[in-house]
Structures are given as C-alpha cells and as structure tokens.
C-alpha positions as CSV (number, residue, x, y, z in Angstrom):
1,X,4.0,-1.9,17.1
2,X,4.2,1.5,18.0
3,X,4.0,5.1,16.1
4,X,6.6,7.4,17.7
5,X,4.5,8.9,20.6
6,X,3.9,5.6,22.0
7,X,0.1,4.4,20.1
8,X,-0.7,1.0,20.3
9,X,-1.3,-0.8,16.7
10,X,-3.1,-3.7,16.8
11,X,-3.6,-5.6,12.7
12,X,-6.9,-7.5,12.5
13,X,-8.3,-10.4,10.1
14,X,-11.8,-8.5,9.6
15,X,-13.5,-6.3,9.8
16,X,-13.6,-4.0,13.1
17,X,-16.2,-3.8,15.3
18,X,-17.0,-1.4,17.7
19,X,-15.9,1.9,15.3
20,X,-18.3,3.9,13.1
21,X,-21.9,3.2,11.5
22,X,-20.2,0.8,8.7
23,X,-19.8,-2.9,8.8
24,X,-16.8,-2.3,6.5
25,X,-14.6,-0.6,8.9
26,X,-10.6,-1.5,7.9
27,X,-9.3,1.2,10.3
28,X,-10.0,2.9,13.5
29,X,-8.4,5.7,15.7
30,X,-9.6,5.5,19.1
31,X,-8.9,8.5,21.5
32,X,-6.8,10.3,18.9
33,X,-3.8,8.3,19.6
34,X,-4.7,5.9,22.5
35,X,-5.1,3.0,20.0
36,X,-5.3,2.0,16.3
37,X,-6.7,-1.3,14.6
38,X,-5.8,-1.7,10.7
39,X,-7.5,-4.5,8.5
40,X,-5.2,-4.5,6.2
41,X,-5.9,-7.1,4.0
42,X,-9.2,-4.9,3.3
43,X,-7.6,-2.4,1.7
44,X,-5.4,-2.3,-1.5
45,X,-3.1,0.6,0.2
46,X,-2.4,-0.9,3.9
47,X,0.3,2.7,4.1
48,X,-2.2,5.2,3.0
49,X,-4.3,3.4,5.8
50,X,-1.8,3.4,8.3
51,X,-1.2,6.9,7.1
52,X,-4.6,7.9,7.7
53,X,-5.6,6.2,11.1
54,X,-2.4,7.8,12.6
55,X,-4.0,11.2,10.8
56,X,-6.9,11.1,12.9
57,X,-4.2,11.5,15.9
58,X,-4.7,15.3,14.9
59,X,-7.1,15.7,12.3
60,X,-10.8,14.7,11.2
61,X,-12.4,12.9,8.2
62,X,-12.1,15.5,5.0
63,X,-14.3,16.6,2.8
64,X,-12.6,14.4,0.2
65,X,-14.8,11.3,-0.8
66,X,-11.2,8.8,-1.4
67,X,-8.1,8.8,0.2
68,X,-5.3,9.2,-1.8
69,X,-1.7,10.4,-1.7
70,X,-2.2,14.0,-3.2
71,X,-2.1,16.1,-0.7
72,X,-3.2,15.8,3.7
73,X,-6.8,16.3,2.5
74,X,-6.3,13.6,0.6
75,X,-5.3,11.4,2.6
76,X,-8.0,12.2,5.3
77,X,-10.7,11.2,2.5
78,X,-13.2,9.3,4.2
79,X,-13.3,6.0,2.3
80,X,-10.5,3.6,1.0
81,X,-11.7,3.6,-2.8
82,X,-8.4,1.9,-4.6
C-alpha cells in the first residue's frame, strides 16, 4: 500500500519497535515519508491513525494531548486516547 507520493505502508500485529521512548507505539513515520508502520488493531480509530502518521510527512506532534478529528491540530495530538 501506498499514499499518493509513493510511501511505503507496512500494518503490524504489535507493537512497533524501533520508534519513540514508548513501548506502546501503534504508529510511526520514518523519514517524513520514506515509510510508515500502523498497529491498527491498537487503536480504536485505525483512519485518524493513518491520518496522522501520513501528517508527520509535513508536520510535528501538536500541542494537543488526543488526536481527534476537529481540526489538523487535532489530529497531530500526540496520543491515540479513544
């Protein structure tokens, strides 16, 4: 699978390794676009983490605790809270 520029996506079973401080990661954005991992069975909203790991392509973590839908801020919220 592949967002529109051409970034690999890669779905998980657990999860990730290798990304952050966290042993909870469910989503990581190497290189800004180079590659993407989802856990999506770690996550009640496997869009609105899709739609925040391909964020990071452009944008950091906000200063929002949750993601949501509200607004781009929103969605760059650093923690998956739903």
């Amino acid at each position: 699978m592949t967002e529109g520029g051409g970034t690999p996506v890669e779905c998980t079973n657990s999860y990730i390794k290798g990304c952050g401080n966290s042993p909870t990661v469910v989503g990581c954005n190497w290189g800004r676009g180079q590659r993407i991992v989802l856990y999506m069975s770690g996550v009640r909203d496997g869009a609105l983490l899709a739609a925040h790991e391909f964020g990071h392509d452009w944008f950091d973590h906000s200063r929002q605790r949750c993601s949501g839908w509200s607004s781009p801020e929103h969605v760059m919220g650093q923690a998956t809270c739903q």
